[in-house]
C-alpha positions in Angstrom: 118.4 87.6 122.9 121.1 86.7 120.1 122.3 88.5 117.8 124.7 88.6 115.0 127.0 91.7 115.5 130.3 92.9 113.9 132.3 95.0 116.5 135.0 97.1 114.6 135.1 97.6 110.8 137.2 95.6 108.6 137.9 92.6 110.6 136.0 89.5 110.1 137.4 87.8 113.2 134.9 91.0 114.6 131.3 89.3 113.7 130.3 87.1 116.7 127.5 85.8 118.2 126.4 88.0 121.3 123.5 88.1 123.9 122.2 91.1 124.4 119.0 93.0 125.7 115.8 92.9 123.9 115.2 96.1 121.8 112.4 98.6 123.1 109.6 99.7 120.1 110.1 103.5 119.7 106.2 105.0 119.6 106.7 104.7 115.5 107.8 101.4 115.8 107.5 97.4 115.7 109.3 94.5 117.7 109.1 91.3 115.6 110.1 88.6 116.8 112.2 87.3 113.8 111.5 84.1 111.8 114.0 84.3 108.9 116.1 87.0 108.3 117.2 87.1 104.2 120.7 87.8 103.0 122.4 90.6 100.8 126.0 91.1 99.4 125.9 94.7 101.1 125.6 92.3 104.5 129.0 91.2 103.9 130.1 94.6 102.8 129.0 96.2 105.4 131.5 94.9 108.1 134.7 95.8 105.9 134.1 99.6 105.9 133.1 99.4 102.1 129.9 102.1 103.0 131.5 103.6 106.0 131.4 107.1 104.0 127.5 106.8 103.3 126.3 104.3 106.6 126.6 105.1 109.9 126.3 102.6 112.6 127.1 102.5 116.6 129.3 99.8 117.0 128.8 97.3 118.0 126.0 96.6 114.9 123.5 94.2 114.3 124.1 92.5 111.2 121.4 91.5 108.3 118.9 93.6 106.2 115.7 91.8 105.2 113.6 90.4 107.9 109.9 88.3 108.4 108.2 87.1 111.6 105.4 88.2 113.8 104.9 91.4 115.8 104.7 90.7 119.6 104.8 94.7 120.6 104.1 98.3 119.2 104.7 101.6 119.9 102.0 103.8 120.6 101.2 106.2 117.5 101.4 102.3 115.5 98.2 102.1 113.3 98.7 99.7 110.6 99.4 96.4 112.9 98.9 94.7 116.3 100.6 91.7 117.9 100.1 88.7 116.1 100.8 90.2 112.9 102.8 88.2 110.7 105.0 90.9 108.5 108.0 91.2 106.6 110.3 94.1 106.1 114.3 95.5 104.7 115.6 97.6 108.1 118.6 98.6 105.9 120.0 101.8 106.3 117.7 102.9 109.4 119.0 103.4 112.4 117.0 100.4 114.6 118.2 96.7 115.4 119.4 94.5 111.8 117.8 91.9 111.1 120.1 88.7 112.2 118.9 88.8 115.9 115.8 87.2 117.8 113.9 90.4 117.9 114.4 93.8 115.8 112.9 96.8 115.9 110.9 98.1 112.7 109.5 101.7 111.9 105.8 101.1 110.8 106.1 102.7 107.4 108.9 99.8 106.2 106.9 97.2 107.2 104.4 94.9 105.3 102.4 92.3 106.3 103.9 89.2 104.8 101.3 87.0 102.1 99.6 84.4 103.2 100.8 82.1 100.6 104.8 82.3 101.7 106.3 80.8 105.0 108.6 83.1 106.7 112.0 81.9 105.0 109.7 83.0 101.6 109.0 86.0 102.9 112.5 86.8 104.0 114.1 86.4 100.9 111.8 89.5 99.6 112.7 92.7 100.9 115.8 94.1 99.3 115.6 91.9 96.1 112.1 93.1 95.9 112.1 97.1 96.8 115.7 97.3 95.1 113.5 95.8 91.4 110.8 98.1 91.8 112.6 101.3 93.1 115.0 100.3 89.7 112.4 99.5 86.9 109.5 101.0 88.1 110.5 104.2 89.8 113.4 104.9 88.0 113.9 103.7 84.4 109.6 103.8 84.2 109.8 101.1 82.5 107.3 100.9 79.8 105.2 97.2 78.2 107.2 96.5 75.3 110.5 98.0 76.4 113.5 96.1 76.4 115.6 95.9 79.7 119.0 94.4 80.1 119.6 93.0 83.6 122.9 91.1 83.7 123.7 88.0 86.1 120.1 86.7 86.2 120.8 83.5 88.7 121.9 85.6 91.8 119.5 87.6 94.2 118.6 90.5 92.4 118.1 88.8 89.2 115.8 86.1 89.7 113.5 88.7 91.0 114.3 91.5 88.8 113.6 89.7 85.6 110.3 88.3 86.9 109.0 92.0 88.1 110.1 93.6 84.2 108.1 90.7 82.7 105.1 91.7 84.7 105.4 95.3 83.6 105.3 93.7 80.2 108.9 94.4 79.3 111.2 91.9 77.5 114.4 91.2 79.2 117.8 90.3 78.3 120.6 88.4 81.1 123.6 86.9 81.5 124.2 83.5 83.3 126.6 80.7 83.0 125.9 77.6 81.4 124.3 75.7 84.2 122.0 78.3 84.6 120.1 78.9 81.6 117.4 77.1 82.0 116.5 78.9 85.6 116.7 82.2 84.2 114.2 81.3 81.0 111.8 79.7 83.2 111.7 82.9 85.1 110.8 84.7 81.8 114.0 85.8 80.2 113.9 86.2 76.4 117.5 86.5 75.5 120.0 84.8 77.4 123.7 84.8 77.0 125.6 82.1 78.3 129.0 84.5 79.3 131.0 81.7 79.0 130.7 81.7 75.1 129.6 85.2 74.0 129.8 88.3 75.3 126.8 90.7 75.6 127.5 93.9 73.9 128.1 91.5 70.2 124.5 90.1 70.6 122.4 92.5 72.0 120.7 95.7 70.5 118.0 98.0 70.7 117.5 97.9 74.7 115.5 101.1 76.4 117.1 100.4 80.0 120.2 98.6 81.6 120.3 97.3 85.5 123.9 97.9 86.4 124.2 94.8 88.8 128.0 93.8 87.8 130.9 95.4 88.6 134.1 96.3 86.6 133.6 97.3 82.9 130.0 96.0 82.1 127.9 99.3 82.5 130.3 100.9 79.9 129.8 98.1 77.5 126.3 98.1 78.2 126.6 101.4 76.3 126.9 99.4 72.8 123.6 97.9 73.3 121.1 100.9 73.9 119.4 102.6 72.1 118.8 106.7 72.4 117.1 108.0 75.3 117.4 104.9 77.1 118.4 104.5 80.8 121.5 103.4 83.4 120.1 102.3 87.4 123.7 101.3 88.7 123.4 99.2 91.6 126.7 99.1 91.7 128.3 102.3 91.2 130.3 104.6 91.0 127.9 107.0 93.1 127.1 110.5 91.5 126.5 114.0 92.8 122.8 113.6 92.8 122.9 111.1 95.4 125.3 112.7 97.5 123.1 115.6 97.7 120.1 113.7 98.5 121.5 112.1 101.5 122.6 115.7 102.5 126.2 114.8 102.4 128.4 118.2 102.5 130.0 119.5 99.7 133.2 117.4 100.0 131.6 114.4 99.3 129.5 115.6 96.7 132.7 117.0 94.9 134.1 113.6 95.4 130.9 111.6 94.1 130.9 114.4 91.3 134.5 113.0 90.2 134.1 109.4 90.6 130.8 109.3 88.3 132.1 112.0 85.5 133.4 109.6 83.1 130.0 107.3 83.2 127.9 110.1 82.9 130.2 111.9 80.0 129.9 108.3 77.9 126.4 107.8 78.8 125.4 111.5 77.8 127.5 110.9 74.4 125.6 107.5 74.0 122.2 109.9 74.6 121.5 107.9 77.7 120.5 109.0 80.9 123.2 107.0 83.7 121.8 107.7 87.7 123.0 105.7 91.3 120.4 103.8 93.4 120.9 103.3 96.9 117.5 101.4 97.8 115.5 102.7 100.8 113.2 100.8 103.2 109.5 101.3 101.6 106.4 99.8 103.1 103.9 100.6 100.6 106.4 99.6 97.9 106.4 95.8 99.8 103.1 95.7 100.2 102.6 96.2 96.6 105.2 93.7 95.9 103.4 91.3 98.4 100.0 91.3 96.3 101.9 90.3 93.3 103.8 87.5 95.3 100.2 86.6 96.7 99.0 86.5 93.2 101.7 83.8 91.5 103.2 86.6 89.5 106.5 86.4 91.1 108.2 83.5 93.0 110.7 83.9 95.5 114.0 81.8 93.8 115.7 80.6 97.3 119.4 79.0 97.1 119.5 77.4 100.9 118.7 77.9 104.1 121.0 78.0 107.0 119.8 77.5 110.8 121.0 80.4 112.7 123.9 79.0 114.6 125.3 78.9 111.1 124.6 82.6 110.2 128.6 83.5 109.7 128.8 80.2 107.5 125.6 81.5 104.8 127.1 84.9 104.7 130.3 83.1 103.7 128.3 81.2 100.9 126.6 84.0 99.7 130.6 85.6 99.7 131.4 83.4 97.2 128.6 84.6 94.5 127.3 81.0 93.6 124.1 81.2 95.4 121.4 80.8 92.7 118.6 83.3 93.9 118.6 84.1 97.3 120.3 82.4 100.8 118.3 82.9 104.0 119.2 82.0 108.0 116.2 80.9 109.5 116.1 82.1 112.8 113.1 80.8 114.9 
């Protein structure tokens, strides 16, 4: 089969096209033959070392995250699908095959099957977007109907799906978006909009329970200015704290290290009375397949930039590098 793989950190001449052998199902696993595979910024990370610390990988590594298509194979102690199955599921940070390859391996607990009323490019452009949203508002800052969340750069990935998810909770949402894009973002439910070209976000907003830290340089601290006490910080972003180093059962170095990197965010957040934590999103299949029944529903819609055949993969990943995609970008693959 093909596959997308990078071969040595840091290098991009290193992401090639290779053949190689179709993956075998491990008895808790899938093989889906992939339809679409969906793209993330951490996809592009990934290759330069940027995670190296916190992912490990045997090089070389199949590229890609977020994957749909339809199970031709499963291992034996798989319950929950048979061949034909048409699913969709985020393989990031799990040890099988990524996503930008003919086939991939899938445990059976990140896997969902994929509503009937999205095609597979659809479908594809779900998985991170979606569990990242849920594992953010839901999980995390527990949201509330009638809270006010602040999730900045609503065009891109995250955002076009993130604002549509907090307005089902019932929450009212503030973004950010450059002129062009305002009228996307308020179709997708957004009740206060700042175009960042003329005004900056911390001198208009106020009163906001929760912040999505999606941006990076300076914005979480301003966020600051806008919340109110008690409120909540899910960086997407960074800087990684103690408490995620410990859950991943790093050792004591790197919990030190995380410790020191995050002490100013959490000493500002603590003296705003806010509550500032890391989120590293994880694979959920349950999660998906709640998200999926909403999708199925109309209450969310899948906002998709373009689509790139898969003898172009290196050329969307280089698209989505230049952070101009409006929603998401997805290779379609077969």
């Amino acid at each position: 089969m093909r596959a997308l793989v990078f071969k040595r950190y840091g290098r991009p001449d290193q992401v090639t096209f290779v053949d190689t052998s179709r993956p075998v199902p491990k008895p808790n696993e899938i093989l889906v033959q992939v339809h679409a595979a969906g793209l993330n910024p951490i996809d592009n990370m990934i290759p330069k070392g940027v995670f190296k610390p916190i992912l490990r990988f045997q090089l070389p590594a199949t590229l890609g995250s977020d994957l749909s298509g339809v199970v031709v194979e499963v291992g034996s102690r798989v319950t929950r699908f048979k061949p034909g199955d048409a699913v969709f599921a985020s393989v990031f940070d799990l040890s099988g095959t990524g996503a930008l390859a003919e086939f991939a391996t899938v445990p059976e607990d990140a896997a969902a099957l994929k509503p009937t009323t999205l095609d597979f490019v659809q479908a594809a452009s779900i998985p991170m977007v979606g569990l990242t949203s849920w594992q953010a508002l839901k999980v995390r800052a527990r949201l509330q109907p009638g809270q006010k969340v602040f999730i900045p750069a609503g065009a891109g990935g995250i955002g076009t799906f993130a604002i549509q998810l907090a307005k089902y909770f019932g929450a009212k949402v503030g973004t950010t978006t450059s002129t062009g894009n305002v009228d996307l973002v308020r179709s997708l439910g957004a009740d206060e909009v700042i175009d960042y070209k003329k005004q900056q976000f911390e001198d208009v907003l106020r009163g906001y329970d929760a912040v999505l830290g999606t941006i990076r340089g300076d914005a979480i601290e301003k966020s600051l200015q806008i919340l109110k006490p008690g409120s909540a910080i899910v960086s997407l972003i960074g800087p990684p704290d103690a408490a995620f180093a410990r859950a991943r059962g790093m050792n004591f170095f790197m919990v030190f290290l995380f410790g020191l990197l995050s002490r100013k965010i959490l000493r500002r957040a603590k003296a705003s009375r806010a509550a500032y934590s890391f989120l590293f999103v994880h694979p959920d299949g349950g999660q998906l397949a709640e998200l999926g029944e909403l999708l199925g529903a109309g209450h969310i819609r899948p906002v998709i930039d373009k689509v790139f055949p898969f003898e172009q993969a290196k050329e969307a990943l280089a698209y989505l590098e230049t952070g101009r995609a409006k929603g998401k970008v997805v290779v379609q693959i077969g």
